[in-house]
N, C-alpha and C positions, 0 to 999 in steps of 0.2 A: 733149195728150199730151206727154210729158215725154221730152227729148232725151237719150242717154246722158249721162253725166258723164265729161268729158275734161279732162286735164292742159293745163294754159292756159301761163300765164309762170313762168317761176323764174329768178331772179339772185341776184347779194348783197342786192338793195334790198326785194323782195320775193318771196315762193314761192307759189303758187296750187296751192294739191293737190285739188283737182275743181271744174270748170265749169260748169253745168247750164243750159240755156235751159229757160225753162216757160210756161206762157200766162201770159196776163195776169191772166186771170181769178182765176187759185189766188195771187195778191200777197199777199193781205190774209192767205190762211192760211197763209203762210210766216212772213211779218212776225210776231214774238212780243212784242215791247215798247210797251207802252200808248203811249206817246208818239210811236214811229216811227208806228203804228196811224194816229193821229191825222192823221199828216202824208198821211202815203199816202190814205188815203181822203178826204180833202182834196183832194187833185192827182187823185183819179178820180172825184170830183164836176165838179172842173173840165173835165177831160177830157171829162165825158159832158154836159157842159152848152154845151162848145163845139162839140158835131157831132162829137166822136170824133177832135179834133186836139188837138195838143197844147197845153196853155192856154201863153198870157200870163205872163211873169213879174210883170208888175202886177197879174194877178189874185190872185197870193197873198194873202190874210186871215190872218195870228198869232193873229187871235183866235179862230181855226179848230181850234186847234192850241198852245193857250197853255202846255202842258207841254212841249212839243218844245223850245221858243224857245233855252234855255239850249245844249241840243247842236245848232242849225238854222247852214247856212251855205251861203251862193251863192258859187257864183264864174261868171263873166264869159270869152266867149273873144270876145275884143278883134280888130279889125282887123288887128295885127298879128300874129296868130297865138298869141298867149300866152293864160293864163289867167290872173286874177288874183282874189283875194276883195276880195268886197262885201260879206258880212256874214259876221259870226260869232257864234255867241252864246259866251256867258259862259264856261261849262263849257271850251270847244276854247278861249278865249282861257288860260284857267288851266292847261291841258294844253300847248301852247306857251310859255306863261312870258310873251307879251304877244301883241299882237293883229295877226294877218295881215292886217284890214282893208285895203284899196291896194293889195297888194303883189301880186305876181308870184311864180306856185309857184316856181322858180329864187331865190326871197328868202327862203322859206319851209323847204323842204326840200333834205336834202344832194343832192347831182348824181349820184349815183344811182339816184335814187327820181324825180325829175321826168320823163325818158322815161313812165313807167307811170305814173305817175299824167294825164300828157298823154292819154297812149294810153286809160286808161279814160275821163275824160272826152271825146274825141273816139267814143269807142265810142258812149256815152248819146246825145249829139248826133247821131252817124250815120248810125245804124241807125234810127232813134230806139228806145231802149231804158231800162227801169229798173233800177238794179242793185242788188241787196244783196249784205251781204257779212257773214261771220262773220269775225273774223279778231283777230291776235294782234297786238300791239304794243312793236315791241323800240326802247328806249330808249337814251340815251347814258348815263344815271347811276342804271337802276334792273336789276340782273339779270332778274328776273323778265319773261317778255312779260306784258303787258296785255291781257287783252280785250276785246274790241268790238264791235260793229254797225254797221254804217254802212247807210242807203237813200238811192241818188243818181239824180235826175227830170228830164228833160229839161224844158225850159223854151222857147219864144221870146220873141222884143222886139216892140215895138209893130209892126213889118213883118210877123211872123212868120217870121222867121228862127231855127234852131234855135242859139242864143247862150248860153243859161242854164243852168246843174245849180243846183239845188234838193237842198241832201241836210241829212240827220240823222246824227251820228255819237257814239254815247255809249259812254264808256270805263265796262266795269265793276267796274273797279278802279280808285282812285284813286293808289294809288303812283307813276304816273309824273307828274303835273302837275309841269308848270314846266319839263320834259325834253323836249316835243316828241319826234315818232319818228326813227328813224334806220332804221328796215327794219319790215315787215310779212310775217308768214304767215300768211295765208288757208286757213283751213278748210274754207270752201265760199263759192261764189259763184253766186247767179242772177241771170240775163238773163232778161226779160221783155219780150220787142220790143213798140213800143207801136204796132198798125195804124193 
């Protein structure tokens, strides 16, 4: 059964105009893009092939999933509390102008987008939950917002520790590459808590 839709976050950095939880189950018919598709049903093979917990970041397979790869990217919440990326595909590296690999969202994005973006990926790991998101993408050097998709998976490490997001995010407009974002508006957003 599907939760009302409630007004989440809004700042300069981002605006979130309806929030939705849904089961788990309706993921795949929300999901619209062959590629996210690929990914998600991936991470809920895995899911159901580990007893209904949430898989391994080693278990991830690319070859599961070989049209994602270009928009696919982890990032890592380290001991210290930060998050940082571990992988990025190609597409987000060209949309940033070079490659967050290493680095720490605080190296990534301006300082007033790292709070929310902290806060979402601590949401995914928490609850444990999957999120997607429709949303727009405002630029330093392009007027127009961008649009996008993102799907972000919780993930653990070899302990099972929830450590890992797992996400897909493809711009569907190419005019802002090599700008990276400076703010996001969100159209819609689902939660999918994962039992």
């Amino acid at each position: 059964m599907n939760q009302p839709a409630r007004k989440s976050v809004s700042s300069d950095a981002m605006t979130i105009s309806q929030s939705t939880q849904r089961p788990l189950d309706t993921l795949l018919d929300d999901v619209t893009l062959p590629s996210h598709r690929l990914m998600v049903q991936h991470w809920l093979d895995l899911h159901a092939a580990a007893g209904h917990r949430i898989p391994r970041y080693r278990a991830l397979d690319p070859l599961q999933f070989p049209a994602a790869l270009p928009d696919i990217w982890i990032v890592e919440w380290r001991d210290d509390g930060r998050l940082y990326f571990h992988l990025v595909g190609q597409n987000l590296v060209d949309w940033y102008g070079s490659s967050p690999k290493g680095k720490a969202m605080e190296e990534v994005y301006p300082p007033n987008m790292v709070p929310l973006i902290n806060a979402l990926s601590h949401n995914i790991l928490g609850k444990p939950a999957i999120y997607y998101q429709k949303a727009f993408s405002l630029t330093p050097h392009w007027s127009v917002a961008i649009p996008m998709e993102r799907v972000a998976m919780p993930m653990t490490d070899e302990a099972g520790r929830l450590r890992w997001v797992a996400g897909i995010t493809t711009f569907l407009d190419g005019n802002g590459r090599g700008s990276g974002p400076v703010a996001s508006r969100v159209a819609e957003e689902f939660w999918y808590p994962v039992p």
